[in-house]
N, C-alpha and C positions, 0 to 999 in steps of 0.2 A: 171809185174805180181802183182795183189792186195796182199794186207797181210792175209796168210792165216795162222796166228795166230789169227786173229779177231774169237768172240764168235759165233759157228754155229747158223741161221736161226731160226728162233721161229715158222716156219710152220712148219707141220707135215710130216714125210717122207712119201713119196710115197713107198708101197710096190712094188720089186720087185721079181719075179716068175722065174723061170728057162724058160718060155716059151714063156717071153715077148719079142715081137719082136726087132730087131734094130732099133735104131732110127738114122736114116740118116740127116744130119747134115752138113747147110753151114755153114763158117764165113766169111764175108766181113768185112773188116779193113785194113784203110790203113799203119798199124803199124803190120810188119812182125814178131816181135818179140811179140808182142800180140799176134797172130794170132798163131803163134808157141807152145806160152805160155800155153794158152786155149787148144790147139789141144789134147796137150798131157796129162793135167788135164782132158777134158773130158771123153779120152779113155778109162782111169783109171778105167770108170763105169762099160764096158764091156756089158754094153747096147745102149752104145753112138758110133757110126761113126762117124768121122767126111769125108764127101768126097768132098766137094768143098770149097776152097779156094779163094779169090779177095780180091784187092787190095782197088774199088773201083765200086760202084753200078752198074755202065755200064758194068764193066768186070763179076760181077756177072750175073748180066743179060741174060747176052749172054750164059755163063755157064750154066746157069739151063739149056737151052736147049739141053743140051748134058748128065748133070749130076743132075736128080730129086733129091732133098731131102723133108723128113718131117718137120724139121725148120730151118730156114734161120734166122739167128743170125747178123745184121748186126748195125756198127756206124752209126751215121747222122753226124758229122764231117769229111768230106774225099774230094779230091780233085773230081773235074768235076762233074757231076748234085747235087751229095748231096746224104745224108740218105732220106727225106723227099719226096724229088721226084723220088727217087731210090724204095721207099715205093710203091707210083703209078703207076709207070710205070711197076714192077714185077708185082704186081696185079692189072692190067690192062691186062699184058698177062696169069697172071697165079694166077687167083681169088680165088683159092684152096690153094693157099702155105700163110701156116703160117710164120710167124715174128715177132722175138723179136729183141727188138731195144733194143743195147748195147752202154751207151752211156757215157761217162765223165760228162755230163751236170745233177746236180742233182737239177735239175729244174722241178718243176711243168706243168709250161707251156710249157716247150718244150715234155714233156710226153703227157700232152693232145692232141697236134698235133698229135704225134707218133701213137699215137690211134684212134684217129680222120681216119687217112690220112689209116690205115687199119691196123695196128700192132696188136697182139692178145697178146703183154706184155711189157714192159718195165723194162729193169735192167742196174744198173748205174756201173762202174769200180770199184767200192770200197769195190760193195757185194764179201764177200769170193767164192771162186773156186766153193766151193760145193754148194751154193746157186745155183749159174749158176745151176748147173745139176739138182737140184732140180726143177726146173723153164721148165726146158727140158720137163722134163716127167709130170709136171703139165701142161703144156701147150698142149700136146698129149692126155690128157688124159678129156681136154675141159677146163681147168682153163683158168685164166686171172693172170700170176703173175708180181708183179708191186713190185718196189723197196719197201722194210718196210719202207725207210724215205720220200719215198713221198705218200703214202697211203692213210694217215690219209688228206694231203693237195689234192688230185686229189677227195676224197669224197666232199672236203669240198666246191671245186670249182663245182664239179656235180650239188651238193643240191641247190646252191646259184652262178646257171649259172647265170638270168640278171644283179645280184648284183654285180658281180666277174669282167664281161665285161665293166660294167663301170668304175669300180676302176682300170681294167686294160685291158685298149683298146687292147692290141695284141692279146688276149685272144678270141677276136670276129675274126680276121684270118681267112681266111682259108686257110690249111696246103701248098695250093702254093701263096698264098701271105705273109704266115708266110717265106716261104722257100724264099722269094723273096725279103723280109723286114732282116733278117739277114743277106741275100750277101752283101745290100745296106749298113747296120749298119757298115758290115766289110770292106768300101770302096772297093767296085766292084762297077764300072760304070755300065751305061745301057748297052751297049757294051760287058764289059767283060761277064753280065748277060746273053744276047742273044746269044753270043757265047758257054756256058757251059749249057742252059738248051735248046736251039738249037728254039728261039724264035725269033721271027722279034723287031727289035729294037724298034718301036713304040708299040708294043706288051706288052715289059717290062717297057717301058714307062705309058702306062697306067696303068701299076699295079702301078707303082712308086707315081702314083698322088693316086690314091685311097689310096694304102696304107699311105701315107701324111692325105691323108680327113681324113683315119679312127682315125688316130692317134693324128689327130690336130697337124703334126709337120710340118715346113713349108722347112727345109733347111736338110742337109747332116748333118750335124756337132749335131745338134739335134737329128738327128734320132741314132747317135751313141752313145749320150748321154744317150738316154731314152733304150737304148737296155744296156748298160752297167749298169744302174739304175737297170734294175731288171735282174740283172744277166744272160741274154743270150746271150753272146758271152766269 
């Protein structure tokens, strides 16, 4: 669980009514004792559900079709497809369901994907409990709410897209070659790749060489280099 002696949130609270509805409420993580953690901090609102639980995007997945909710709260770290492609694939089947990406990574670039790829917010493990909740009913209510420390850097890369892309190729990506360029960073073969996002080996292969082109990097060893350089992994 985050420290939640840390100073509350410098957005404004959202007013609540006696007649607002529930807000129904997944979390995907594959850390059960997060997942516990949160469950029962969110409750606390008394505007918050939480009704679906996973371990992992796929098992989510399959879940919503049993159990709807209004936001789906999930990591992009977790074993088999990933947050990223776990991202497209729900909204792929279900274009309506919101998602905020809960993530350890307080990284820029991986937030930009997160949004990119169709997330409607991003919040990192460090924000207080109450944050989270705040972020709930902002993002219900048509917000877009984004970690306070990476705000000021996600405008900054908006305003000065071609500039940003050049200085940092990953940045140009797209969310399943970014998703495909970090398995590789984290020594996943093409193999293990094609097995986890359920691709034809020559399929992740060719991502393998573009992602190379785009990056200008030519080997393995390199490419784990340049991911651990700017902080994604």
């Amino acid at each position: 669980m985050p420290d939640t002696h840390q100073p509350p949130p410098q957005t404004p609270e959202i007013p609540q009514t006696p007649d607002m509805p529930i807000v129904a409420v997944g979390l995907i993580d594959d850390h059960a004792v997060v997942r516990d953690g949160y469950k029962r901090y969110l409750e606390l609102d008394g505007k918050i559900e939480v009704r679906l639980e996973a371990s992992t995007a796929e098992e989510g997945y399959q879940a919503l079709a049993i159990t709807p909710v209004d936001v789906l709260i999930m990591d992009l770290s977790m074993p088999g497809i990933g947050g990223l492609e776990g991202i497209r694939r729900i909204l792929n089947r279900y274009p309506e369901q919101t998602i905020l990406v809960f993530s350890m990574h307080q990284n820029a670039a991986m937030a930009l994907q997160a949004l990119r790829a169709g997330a409607k917010g991003y919040l990192t493990k460090n924000m207080p409990p109450d944050a989270i909740v705040q972020a709930i009913h902002e993002v219900m209510q048509g917000g877009e709410p984004i970690a306070p420390e990476l705000k000021e850097e996600l405008l900054r890369k908006n305003q000065n897209h071609g500039s940003a892309e050049q200085e940092h190729p990953h940045l140009a990506l797209t969310p399943r070659e970014f998703d495909i360029f970090l398995m590789l960073a984290d020594g996943n073969t093409v193999e293990d790749i094609s097995q986890r996002l359920h691709l034809g080996t020559k399929t992740v292969a060719n991502y393998q060489t573009l992602i190379r082109q785009k990056l200008e990097i030519h080997n393995a060893v390199d490419l784990y280099k340049y991911a651990t350089r700017h902080g994604l992994l």
